[in-house]
Residue frames as a rotation matrix with the C-alpha (Angstrom) as fourth column:
UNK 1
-0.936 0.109 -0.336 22.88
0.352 0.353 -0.867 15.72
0.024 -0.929 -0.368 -26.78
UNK 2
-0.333 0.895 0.296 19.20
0.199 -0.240 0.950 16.01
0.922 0.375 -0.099 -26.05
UNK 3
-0.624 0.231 0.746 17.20
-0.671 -0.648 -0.360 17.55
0.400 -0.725 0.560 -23.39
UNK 4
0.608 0.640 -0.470 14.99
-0.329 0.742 0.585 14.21
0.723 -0.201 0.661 -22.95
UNK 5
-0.145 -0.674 0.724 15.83
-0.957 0.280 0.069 12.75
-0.249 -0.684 -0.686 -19.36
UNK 6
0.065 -0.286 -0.956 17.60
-0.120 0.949 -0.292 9.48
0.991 0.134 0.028 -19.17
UNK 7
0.923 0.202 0.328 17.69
-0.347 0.068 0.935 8.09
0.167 -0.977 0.133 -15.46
UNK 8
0.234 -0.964 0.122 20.55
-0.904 -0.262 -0.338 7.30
0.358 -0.031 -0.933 -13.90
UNK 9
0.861 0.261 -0.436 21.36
-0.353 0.925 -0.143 4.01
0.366 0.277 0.889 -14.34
UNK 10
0.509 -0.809 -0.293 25.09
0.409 0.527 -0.745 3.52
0.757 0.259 0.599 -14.29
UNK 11
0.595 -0.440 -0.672 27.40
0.638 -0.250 0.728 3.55
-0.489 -0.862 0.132 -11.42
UNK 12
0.851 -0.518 -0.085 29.93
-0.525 -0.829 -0.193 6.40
0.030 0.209 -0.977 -10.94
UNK 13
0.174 -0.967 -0.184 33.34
0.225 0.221 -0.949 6.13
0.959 0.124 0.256 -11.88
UNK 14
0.579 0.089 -0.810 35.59
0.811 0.041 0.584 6.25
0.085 -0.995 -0.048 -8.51
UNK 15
0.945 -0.130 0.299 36.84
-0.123 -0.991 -0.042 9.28
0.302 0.003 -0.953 -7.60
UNK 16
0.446 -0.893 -0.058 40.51
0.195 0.160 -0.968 9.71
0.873 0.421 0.246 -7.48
UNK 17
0.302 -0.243 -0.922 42.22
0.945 0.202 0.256 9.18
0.124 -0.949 0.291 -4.45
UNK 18
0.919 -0.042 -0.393 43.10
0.149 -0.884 0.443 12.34
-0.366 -0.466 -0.806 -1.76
UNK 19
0.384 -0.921 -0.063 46.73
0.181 0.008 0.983 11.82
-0.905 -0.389 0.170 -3.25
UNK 20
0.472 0.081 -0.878 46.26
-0.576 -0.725 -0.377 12.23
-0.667 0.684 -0.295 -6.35
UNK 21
-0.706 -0.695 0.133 48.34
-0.480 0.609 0.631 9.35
-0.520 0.382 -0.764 -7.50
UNK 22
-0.021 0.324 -0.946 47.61
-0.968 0.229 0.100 7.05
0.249 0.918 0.309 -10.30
UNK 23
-1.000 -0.008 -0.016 47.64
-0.008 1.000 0.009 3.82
0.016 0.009 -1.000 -8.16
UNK 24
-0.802 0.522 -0.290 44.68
0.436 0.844 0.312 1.80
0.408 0.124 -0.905 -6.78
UNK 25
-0.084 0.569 0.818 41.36
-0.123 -0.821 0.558 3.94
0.989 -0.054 0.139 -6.01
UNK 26
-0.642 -0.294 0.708 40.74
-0.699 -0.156 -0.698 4.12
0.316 -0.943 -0.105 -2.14
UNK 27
-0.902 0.318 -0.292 39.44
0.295 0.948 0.119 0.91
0.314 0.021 -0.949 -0.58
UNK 28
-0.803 0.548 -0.233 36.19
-0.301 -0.711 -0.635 2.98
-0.514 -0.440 0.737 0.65
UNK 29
-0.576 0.510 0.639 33.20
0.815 0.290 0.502 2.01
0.070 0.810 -0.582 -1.19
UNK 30
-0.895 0.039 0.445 31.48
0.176 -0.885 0.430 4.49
0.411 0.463 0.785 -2.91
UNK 31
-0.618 0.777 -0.118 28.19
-0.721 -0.620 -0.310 6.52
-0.314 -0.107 0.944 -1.22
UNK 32
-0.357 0.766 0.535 24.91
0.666 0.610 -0.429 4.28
-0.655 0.203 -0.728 -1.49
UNK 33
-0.861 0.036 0.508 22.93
0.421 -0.511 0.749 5.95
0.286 0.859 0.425 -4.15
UNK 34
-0.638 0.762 0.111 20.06
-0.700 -0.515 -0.494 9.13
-0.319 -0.393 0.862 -2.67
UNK 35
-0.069 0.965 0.254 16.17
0.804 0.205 -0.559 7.33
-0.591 0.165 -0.789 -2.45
UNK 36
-0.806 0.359 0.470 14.39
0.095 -0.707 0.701 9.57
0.584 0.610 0.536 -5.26
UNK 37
-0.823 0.525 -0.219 11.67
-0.017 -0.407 -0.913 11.35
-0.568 -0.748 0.344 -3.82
UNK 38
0.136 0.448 -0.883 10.28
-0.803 -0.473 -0.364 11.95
-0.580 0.759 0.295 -6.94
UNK 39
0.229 0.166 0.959 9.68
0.321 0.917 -0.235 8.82
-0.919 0.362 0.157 -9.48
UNK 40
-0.828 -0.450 -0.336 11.49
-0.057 -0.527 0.848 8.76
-0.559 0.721 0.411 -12.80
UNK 41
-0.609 0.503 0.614 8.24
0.782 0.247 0.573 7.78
0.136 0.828 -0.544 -14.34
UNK 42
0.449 0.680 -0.580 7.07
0.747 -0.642 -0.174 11.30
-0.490 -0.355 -0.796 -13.36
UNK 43
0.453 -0.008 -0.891 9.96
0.257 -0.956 0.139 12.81
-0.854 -0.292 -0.431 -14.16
UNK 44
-0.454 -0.454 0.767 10.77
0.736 0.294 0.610 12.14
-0.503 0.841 0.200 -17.83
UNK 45
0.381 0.865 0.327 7.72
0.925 -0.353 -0.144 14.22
-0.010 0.357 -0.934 -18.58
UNK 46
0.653 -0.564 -0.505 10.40
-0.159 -0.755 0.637 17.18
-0.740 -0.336 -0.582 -17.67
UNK 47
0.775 -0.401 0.488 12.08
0.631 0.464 -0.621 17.95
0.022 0.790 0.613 -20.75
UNK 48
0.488 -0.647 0.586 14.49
-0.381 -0.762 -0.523 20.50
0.785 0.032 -0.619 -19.53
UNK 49
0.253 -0.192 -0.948 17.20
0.276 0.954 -0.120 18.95
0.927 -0.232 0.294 -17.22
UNK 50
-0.814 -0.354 0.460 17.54
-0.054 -0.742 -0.668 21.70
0.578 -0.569 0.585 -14.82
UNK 51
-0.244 0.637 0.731 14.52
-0.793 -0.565 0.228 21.53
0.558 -0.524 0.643 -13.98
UNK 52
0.716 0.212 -0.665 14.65
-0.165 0.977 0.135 17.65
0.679 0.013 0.734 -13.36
UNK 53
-0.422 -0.902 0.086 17.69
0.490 -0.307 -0.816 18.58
0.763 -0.302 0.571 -11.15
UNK 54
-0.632 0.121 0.765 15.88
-0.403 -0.895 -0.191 20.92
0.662 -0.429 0.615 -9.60
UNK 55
0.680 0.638 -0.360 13.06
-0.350 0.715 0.606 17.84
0.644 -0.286 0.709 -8.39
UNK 56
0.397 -0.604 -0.691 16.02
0.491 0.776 -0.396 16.21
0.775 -0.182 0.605 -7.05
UNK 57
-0.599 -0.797 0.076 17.20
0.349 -0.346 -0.871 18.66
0.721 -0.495 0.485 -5.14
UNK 58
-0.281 0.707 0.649 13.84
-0.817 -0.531 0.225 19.50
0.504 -0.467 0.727 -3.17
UNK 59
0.870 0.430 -0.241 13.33
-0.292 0.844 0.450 15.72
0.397 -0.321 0.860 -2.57
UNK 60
0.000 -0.824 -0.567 16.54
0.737 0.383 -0.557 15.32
0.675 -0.418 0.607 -1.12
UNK 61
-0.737 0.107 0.667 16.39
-0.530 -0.704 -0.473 18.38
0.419 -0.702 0.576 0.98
UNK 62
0.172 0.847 0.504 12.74
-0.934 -0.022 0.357 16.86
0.314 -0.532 0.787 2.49
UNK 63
0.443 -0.147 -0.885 14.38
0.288 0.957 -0.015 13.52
0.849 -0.248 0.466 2.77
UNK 64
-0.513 -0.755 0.409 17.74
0.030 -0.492 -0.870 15.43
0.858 -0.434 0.275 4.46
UNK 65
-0.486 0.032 0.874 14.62
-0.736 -0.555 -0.389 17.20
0.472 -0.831 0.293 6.87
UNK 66
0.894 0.373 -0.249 12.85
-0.143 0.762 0.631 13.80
0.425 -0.528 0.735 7.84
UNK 67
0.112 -0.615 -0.781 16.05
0.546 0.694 -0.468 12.41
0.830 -0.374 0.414 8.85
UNK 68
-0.750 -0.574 0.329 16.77
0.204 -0.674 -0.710 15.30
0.629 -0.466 0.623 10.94
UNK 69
-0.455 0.787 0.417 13.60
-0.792 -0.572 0.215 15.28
0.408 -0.232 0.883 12.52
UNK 70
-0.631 -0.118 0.767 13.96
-0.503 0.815 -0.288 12.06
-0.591 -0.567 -0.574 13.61
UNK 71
-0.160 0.955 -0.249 10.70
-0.973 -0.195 -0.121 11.08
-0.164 0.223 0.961 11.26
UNK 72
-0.120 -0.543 -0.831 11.93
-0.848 0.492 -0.199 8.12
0.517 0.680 -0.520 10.04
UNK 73
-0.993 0.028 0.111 10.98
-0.035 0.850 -0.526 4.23
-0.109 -0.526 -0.843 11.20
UNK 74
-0.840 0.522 -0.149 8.31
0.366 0.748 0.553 2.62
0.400 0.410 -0.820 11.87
UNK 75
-0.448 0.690 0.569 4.58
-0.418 -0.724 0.548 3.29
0.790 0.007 0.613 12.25
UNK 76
0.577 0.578 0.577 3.27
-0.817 0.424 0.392 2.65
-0.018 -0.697 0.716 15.91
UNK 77
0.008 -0.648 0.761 4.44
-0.763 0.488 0.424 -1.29
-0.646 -0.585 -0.491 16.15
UNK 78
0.944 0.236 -0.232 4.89
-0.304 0.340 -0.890 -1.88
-0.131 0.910 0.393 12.60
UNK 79
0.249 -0.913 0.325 8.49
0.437 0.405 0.803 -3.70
-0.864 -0.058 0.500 11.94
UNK 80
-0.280 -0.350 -0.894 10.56
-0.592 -0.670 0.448 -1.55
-0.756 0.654 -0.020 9.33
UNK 81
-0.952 -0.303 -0.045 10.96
-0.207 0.529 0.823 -4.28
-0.225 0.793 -0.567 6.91
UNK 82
-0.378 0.926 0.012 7.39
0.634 0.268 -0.725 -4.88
-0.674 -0.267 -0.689 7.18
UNK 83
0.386 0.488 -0.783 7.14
0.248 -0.872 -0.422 -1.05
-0.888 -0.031 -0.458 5.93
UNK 84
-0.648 -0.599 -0.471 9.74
-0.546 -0.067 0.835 -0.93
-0.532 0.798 -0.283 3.35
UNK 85
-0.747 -0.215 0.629 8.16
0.162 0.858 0.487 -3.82
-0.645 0.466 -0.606 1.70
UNK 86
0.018 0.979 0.201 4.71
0.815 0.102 -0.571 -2.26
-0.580 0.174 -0.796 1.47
UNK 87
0.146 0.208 -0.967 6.01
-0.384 -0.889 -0.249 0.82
-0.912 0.408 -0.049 0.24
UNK 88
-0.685 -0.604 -0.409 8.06
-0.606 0.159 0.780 -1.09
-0.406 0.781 -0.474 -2.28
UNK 89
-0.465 0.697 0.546 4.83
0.777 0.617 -0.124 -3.20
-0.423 0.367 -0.829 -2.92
UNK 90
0.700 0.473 -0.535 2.64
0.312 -0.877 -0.366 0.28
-0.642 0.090 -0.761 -3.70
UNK 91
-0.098 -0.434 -0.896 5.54
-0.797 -0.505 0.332 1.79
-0.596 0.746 -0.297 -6.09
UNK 92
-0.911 -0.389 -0.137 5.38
-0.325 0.474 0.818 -1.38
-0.253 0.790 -0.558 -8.09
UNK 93
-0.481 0.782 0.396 1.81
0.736 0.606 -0.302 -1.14
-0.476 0.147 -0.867 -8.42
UNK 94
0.316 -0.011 -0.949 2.33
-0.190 -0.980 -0.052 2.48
-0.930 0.196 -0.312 -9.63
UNK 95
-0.408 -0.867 -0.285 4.43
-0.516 -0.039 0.856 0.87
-0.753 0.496 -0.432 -12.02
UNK 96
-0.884 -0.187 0.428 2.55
0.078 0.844 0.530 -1.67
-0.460 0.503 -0.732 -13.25
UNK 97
0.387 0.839 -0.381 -0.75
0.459 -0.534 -0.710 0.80
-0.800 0.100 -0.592 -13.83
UNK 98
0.401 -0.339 -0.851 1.67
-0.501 -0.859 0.106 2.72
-0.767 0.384 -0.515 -15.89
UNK 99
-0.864 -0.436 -0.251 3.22
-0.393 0.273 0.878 0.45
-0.314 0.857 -0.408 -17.87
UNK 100
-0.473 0.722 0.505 -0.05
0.691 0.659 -0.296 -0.89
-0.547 0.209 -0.811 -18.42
UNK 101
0.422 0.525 -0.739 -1.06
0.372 -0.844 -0.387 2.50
-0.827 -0.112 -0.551 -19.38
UNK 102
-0.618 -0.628 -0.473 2.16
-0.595 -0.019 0.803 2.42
-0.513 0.778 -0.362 -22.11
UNK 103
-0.965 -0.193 0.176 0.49
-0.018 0.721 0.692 -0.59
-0.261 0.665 -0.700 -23.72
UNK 104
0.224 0.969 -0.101 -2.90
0.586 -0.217 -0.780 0.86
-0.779 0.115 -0.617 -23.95
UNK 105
-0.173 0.039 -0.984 -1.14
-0.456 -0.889 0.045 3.32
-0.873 0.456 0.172 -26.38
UNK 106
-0.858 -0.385 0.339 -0.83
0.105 0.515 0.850 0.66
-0.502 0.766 -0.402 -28.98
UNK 107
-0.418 0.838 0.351 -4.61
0.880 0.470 -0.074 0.95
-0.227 0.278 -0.934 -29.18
UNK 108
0.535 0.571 -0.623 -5.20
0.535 -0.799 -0.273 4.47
-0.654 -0.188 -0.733 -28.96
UNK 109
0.433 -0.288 -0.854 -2.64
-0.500 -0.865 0.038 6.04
-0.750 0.411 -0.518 -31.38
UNK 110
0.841 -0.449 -0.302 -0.34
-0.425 -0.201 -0.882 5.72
0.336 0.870 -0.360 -34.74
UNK 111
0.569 -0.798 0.200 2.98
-0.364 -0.027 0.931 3.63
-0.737 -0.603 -0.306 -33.69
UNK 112
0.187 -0.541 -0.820 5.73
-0.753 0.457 -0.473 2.51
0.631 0.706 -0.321 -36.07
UNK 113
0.791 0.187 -0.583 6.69
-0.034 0.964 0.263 -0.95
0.611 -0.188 0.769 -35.64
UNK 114
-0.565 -0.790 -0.240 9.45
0.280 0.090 -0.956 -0.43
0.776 -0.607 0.170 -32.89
UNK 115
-0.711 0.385 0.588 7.21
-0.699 -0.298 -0.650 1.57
-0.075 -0.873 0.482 -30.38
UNK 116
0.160 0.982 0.098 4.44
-0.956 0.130 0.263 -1.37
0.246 -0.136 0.960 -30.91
UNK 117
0.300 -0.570 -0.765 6.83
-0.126 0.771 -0.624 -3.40
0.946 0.283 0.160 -30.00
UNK 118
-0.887 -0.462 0.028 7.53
0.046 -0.150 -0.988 -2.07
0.460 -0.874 0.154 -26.89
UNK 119
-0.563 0.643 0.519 4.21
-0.745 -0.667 0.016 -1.72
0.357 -0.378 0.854 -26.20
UNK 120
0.494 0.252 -0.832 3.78
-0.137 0.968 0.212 -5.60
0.859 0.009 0.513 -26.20
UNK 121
-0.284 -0.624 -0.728 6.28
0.442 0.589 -0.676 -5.58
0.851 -0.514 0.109 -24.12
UNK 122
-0.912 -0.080 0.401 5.12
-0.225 -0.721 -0.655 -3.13
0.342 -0.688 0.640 -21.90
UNK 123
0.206 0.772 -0.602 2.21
-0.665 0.561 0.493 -5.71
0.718 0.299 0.629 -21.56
UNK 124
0.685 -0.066 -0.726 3.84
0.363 0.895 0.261 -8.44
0.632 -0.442 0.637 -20.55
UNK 125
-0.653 -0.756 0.037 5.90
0.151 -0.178 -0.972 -6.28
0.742 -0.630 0.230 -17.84
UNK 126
-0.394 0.452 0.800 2.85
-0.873 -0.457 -0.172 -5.06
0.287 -0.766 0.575 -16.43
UNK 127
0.710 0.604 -0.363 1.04
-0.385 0.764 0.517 -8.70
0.590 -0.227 0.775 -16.17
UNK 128
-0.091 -0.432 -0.897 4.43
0.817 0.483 -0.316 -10.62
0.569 -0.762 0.309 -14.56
UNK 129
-0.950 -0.237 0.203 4.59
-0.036 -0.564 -0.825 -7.00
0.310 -0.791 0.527 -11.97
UNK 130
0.009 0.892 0.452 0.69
-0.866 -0.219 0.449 -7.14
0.499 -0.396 0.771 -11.20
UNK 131
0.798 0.365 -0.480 1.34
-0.162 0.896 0.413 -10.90
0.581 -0.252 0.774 -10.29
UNK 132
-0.487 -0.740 -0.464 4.55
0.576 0.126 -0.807 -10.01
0.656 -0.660 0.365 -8.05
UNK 133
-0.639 0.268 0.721 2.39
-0.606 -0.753 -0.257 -7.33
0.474 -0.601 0.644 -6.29
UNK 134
0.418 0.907 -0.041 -0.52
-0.600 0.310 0.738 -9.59
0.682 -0.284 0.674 -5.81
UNK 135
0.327 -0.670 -0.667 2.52
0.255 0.742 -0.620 -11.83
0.910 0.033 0.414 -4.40
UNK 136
-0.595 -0.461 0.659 3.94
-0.203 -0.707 -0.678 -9.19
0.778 -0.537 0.327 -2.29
UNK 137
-0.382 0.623 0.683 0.90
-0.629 -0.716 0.301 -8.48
0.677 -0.315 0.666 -0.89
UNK 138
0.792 0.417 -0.446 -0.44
-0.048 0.771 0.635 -11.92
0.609 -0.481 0.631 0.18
UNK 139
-0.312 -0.791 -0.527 3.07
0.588 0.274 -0.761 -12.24
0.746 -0.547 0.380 1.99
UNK 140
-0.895 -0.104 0.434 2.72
-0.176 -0.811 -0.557 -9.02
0.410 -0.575 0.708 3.72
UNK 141
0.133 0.987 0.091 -1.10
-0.788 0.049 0.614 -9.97
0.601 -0.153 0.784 4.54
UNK 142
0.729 -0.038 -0.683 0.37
0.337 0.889 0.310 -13.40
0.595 -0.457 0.661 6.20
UNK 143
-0.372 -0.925 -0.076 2.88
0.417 -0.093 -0.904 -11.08
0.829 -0.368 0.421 8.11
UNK 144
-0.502 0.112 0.857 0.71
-0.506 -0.842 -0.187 -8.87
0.701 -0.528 0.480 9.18
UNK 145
0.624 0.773 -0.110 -1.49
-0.430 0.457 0.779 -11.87
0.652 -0.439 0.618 10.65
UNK 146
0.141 -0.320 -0.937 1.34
0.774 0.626 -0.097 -13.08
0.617 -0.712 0.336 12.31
UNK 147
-0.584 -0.604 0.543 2.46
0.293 -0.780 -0.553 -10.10
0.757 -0.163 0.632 13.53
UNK 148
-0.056 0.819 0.571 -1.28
-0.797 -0.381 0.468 -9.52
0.601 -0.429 0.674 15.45
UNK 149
0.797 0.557 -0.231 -1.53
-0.188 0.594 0.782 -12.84
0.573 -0.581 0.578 17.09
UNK 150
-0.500 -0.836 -0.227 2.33
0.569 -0.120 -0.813 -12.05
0.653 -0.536 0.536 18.69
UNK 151
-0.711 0.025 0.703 0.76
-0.274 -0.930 -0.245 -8.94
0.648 -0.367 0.668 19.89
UNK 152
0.298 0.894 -0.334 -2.26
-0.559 0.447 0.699 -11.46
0.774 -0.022 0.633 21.18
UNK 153
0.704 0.005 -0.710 -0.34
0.599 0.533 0.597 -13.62
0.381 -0.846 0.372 22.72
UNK 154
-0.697 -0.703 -0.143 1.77
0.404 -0.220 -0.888 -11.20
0.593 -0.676 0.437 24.55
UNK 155
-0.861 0.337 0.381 -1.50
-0.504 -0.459 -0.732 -9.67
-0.071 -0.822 0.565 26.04
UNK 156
-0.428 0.904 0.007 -4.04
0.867 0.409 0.285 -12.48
0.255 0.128 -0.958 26.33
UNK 157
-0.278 0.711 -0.646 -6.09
0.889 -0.064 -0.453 -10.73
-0.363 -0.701 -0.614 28.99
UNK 158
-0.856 -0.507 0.103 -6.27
0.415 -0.554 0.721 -7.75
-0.308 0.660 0.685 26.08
UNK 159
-0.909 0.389 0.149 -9.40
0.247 0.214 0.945 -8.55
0.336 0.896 -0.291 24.72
């Protein structure tokens, strides 16, 4: 076993019913899975898993105190979904800097022919994710215009 993080990827197994018996697991579905707080492309760079554990458990505590603090929702008379989308538009432009940033290595260092492989590929992930962001964005840019001329025509006399 190595000390290099792997992200969690794969669902848990279900957890064995309160009875203990060996029938059918409990019709419950399992826990959504925690928002990271922390990005795995940050935290690979953490080669000790405790301490990668240890991320997790501070970003889940500051999630924990937003909730509890009511922070949570929208900004002023932004629609959630509106917000989600942009955040999720902004992490996949994080992404797609970075993986662009993988396939710059091909130029800049020594690779055996498997990692320059991936680095092609890590090319052509970042071009199709720069052209879903640019996507994203124009949506969100035609929401937000609608979104202002509601706000128009509920107060003409506004202006």
């Amino acid at each position: 076993m190595t000390d290099s993080y792997r992200p969690e990827q794969t669902p848990r197994p279900p957890e064995p019913s309160p009875s203990g018996g060996q029938g059918s697991p409990d019709p419950e579905p399992p826990p959504p899975p925690q928002q990271q707080a922390f990005r795995s492309t940050f935290l690979w760079r953490f080669h000790r898993p405790e301490v990668i554990t240890a991320f997790r458990v501070v970003g889940d505590a500051l999630c924990d105190l937003q909730n509890e603090a009511g922070a949570w929702g929208p900004k002023g008379d932004t629609p959630i979904t509106w917000g989600e989308l942009q955040a999720a538009s902004e992490d996949l432009d994080h992404l797609e800097t970075y993986l662009d940033e993988v396939a710059g290595d091909r130029t800049a260092a020594e690779l055996d022919e498997i990692s320059e492989a991936l680095t092609v590929d890590a090319g052509r992930w970042a071009g199709q994710l720069a052209r879903l962001v640019l996507d994203m964005r124009r949506s969100l840019d035609r929401a937000a215009e609608a979104l202002a001329q509601d706000v128009d025509d509920e107060n003409p006399g506004a202006e």
